[in-house]
TORTOR-721163 format. One record per residue (C-alpha): residue number from 0; residue in three letters; x, y, z. Coordinates in Angstrom, 2 decimals, decimal comma. Example, Ala and Ser with C-alpha at 12.3 -4.5 7.8 and 13.67 -1.06 7.14 Angstrom:
[site 0 'ALA' [12,30 -4,50 7,80]]
[site 1 'SER' [13,67 -1,06 7,14]]
This chain:
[site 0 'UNK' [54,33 12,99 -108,43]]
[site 1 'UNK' [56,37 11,45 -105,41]]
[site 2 'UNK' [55,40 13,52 -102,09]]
[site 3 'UNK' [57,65 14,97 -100,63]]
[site 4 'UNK' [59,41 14,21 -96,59]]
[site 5 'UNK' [57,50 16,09 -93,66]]
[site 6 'UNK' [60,77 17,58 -91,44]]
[site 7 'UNK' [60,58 17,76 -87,56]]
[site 8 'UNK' [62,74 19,59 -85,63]]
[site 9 'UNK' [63,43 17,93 -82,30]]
[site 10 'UNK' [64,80 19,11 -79,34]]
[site 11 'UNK' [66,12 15,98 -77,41]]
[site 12 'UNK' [67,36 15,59 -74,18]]
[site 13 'UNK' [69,10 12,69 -73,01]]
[site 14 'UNK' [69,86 11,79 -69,41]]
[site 15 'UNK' [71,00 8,42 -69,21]]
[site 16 'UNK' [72,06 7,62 -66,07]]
[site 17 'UNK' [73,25 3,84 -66,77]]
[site 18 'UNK' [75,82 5,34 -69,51]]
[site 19 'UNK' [76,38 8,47 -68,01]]
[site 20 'UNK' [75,29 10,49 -70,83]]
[site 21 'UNK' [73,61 13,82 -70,47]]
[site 22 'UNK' [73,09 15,88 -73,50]]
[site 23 'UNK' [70,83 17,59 -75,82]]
[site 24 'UNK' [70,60 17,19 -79,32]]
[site 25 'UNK' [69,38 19,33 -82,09]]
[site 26 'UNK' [68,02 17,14 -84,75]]
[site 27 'UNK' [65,83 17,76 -88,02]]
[site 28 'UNK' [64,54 14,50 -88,59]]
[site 29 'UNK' [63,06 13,54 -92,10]]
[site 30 'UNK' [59,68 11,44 -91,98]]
[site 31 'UNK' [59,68 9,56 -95,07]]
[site 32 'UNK' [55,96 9,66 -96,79]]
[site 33 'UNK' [55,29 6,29 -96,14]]
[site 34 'UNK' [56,75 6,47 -92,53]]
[site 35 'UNK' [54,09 6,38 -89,64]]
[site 36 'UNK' [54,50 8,46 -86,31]]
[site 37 'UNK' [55,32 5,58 -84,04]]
[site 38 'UNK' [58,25 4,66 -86,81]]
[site 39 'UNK' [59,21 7,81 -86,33]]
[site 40 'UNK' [59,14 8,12 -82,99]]
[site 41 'UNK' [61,06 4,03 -82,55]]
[site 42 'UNK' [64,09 6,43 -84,34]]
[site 43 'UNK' [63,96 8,96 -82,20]]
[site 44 'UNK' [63,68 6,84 -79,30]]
[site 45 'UNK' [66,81 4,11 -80,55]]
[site 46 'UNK' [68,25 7,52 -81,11]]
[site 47 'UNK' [68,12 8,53 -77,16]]
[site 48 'UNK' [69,06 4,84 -76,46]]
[site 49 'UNK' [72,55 5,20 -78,06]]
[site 50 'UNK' [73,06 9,15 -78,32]]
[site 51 'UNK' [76,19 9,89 -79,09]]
[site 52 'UNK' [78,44 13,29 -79,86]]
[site 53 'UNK' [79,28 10,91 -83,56]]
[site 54 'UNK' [75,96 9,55 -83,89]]
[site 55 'UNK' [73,56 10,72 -86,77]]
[site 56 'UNK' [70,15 10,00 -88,37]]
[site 57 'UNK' [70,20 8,86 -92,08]]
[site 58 'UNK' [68,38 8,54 -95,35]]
[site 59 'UNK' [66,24 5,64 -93,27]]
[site 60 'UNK' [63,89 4,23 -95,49]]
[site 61 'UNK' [65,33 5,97 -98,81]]
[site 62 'UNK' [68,18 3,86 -99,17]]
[site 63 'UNK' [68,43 -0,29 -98,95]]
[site 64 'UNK' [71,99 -0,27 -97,88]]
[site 65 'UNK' [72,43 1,89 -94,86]]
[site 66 'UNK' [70,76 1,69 -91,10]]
[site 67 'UNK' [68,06 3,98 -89,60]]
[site 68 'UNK' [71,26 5,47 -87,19]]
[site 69 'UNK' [74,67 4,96 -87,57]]
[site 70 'UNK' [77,73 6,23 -85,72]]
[site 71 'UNK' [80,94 6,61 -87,45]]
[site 72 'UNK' [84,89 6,54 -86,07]]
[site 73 'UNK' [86,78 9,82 -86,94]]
[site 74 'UNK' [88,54 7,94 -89,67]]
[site 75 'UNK' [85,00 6,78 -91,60]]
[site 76 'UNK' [84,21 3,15 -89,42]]
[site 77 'UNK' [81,10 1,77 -88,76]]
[site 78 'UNK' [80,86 1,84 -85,04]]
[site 79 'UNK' [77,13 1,16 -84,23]]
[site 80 'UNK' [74,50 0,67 -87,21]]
[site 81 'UNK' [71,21 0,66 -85,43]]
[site 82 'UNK' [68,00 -0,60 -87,47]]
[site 83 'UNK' [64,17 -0,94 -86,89]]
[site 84 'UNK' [61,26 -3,48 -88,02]]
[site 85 'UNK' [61,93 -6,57 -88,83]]
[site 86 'UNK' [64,88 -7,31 -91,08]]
[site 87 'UNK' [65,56 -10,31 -92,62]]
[site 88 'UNK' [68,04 -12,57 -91,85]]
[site 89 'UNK' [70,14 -11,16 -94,66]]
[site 90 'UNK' [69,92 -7,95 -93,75]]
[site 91 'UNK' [71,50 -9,01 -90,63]]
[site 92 'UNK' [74,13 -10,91 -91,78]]
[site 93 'UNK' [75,16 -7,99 -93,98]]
[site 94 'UNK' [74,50 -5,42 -91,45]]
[site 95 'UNK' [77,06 -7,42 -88,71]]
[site 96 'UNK' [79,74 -7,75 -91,54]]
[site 97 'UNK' [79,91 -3,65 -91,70]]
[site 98 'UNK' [79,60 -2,40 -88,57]]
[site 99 'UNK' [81,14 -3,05 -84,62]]
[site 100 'UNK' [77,98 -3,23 -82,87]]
[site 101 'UNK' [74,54 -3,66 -84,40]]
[site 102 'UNK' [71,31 -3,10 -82,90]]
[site 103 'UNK' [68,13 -3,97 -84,27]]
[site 104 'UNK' [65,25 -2,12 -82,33]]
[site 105 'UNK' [61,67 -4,15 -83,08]]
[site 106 'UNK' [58,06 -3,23 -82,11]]
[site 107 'UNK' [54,85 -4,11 -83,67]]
[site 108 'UNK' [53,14 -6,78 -81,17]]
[site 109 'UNK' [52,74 -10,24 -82,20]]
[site 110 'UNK' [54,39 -9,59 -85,32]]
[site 111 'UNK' [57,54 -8,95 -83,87]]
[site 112 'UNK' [56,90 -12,10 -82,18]]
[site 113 'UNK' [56,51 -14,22 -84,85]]
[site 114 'UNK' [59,52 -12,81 -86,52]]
[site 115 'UNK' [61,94 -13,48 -84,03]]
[site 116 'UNK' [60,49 -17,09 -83,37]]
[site 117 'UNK' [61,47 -17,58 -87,29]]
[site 118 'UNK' [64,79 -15,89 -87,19]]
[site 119 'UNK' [66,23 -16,38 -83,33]]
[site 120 'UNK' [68,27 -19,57 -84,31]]
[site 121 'UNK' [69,97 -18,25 -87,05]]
[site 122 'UNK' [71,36 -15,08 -85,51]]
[site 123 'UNK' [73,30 -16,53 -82,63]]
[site 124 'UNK' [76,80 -16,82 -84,63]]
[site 125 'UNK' [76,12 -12,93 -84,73]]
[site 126 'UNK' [78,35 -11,65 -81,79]]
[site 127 'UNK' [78,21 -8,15 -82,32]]
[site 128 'UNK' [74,12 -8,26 -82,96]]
[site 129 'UNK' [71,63 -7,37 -80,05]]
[site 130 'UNK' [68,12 -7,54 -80,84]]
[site 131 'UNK' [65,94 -5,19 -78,47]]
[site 132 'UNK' [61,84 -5,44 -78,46]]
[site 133 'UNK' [60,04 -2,49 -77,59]]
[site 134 'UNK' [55,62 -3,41 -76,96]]
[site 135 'UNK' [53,03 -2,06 -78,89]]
[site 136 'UNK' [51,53 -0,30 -76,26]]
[site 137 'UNK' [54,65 1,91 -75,57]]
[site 138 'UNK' [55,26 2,67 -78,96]]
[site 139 'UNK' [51,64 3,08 -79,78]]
[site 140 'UNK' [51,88 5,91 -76,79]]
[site 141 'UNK' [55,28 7,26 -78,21]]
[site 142 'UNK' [53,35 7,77 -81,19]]
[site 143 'UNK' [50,33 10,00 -79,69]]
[site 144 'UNK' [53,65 12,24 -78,41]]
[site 145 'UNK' [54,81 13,46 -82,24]]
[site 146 'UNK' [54,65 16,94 -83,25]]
[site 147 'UNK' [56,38 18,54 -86,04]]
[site 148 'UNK' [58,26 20,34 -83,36]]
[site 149 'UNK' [59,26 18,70 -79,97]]
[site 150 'UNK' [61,26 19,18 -77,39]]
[site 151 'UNK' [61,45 15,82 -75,97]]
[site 152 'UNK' [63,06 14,82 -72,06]]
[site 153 'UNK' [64,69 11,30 -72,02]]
[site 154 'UNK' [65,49 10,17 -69,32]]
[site 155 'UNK' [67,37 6,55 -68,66]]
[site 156 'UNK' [68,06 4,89 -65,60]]
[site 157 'UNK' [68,01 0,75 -64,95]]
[site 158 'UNK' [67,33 -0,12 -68,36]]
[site 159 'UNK' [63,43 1,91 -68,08]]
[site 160 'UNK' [63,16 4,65 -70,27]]
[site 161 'UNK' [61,28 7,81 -69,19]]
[site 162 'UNK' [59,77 10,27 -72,50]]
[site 163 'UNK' [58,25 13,40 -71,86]]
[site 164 'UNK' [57,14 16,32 -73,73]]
[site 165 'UNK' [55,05 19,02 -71,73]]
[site 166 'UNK' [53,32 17,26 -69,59]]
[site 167 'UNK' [52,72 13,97 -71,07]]
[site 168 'UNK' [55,43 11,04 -70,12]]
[site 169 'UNK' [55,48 7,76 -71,97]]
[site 170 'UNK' [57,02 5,12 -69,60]]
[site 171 'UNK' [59,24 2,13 -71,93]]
[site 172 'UNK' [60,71 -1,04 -70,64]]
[site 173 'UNK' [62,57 -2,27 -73,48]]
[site 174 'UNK' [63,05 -5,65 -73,82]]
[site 175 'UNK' [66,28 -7,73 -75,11]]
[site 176 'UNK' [65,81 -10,82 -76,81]]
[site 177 'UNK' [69,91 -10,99 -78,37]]
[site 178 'UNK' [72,67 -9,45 -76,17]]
[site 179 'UNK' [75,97 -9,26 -78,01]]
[site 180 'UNK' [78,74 -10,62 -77,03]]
């Protein structure tokens, strides 16, 4: 018998002082079974990164052909389709034919690494693709923050990323390896 997804509500505030965003979102997030916490926690954080009043959470890792995130025009575009891991160059391709702006958001150390050594060349005729690294220690600390309820501060400001919840605070510098063009 398949198990079924653990849901976490999440509280998330968003001050992001280099877009001049400041909301809070209400989100019920579905962690697939085979999902770990820092996964979980990479969406919630690419989440923050791009908030939006259109943007939304998806199936994630129950469907092949849509993003982790997307956001959506009023009349049914693909605006921004934001992924995480390590997707092939296929993926990619695809994934920049849909959608205005794609992000891919990759963690996981050395690994990560090695991936974008092997794919770098081969996504520069990708204009609309920007490929963001985030380290293993930050996400391995992101991780240590889930609960199946949070209320999560975000704050933004010069490209460093400030997470709290209570009184622990994760400090991020993510890195980009692609701007788009």
């Amino acid at each position: 018998m398949a198990q079924n997804a653990t849901i976490y509500k999440v509280e998330l505030s968003v001050s992001d002082m280099d877009r001049h965003y400041y909301e809070t979102h209400k989100l019920t997030v579905a962690k697939h079974p085979s999902e770990t916490d820092e996964r979980l926690m990479v969406r919630i954080l690419a989440f923050a990164l791009n908030a939006h009043e259109h943007l939304e959470m998806t199936k994630g890792l129950s469907t092949d052909d849509e993003p982790d995130i997307w956001q959506k025009s009023l009349s049914g575009e693909l605006e921004v389709w934001v992924a995480l891991g390590l997707p092939s160059e296929k993926v990619m391709r695809q994934s920049c034919g849909k959608a205005d702006q794609v992000i891919v958001y990759t963690y996981g150390g050395r690994t990560a690494e090695m991936w974008w050594d092997k794919i770098q060349n081969s996504t520069t005729r990708f204009d609309n693709l920007q490929v963001i690294n985030l380290s293993e220690r930050d996400t391995g600390a992101l991780a240590k923050l889930a609960s199946r309820a949070m209320k999560l501060q975000v704050n933004i400001q010069d490209g460093d990323v400030m997470v709290s919840v209570d009184e622990q605070i994760v400090n991020i510098t993510p890195v980009t390896w692609k701007r788009a063009v």
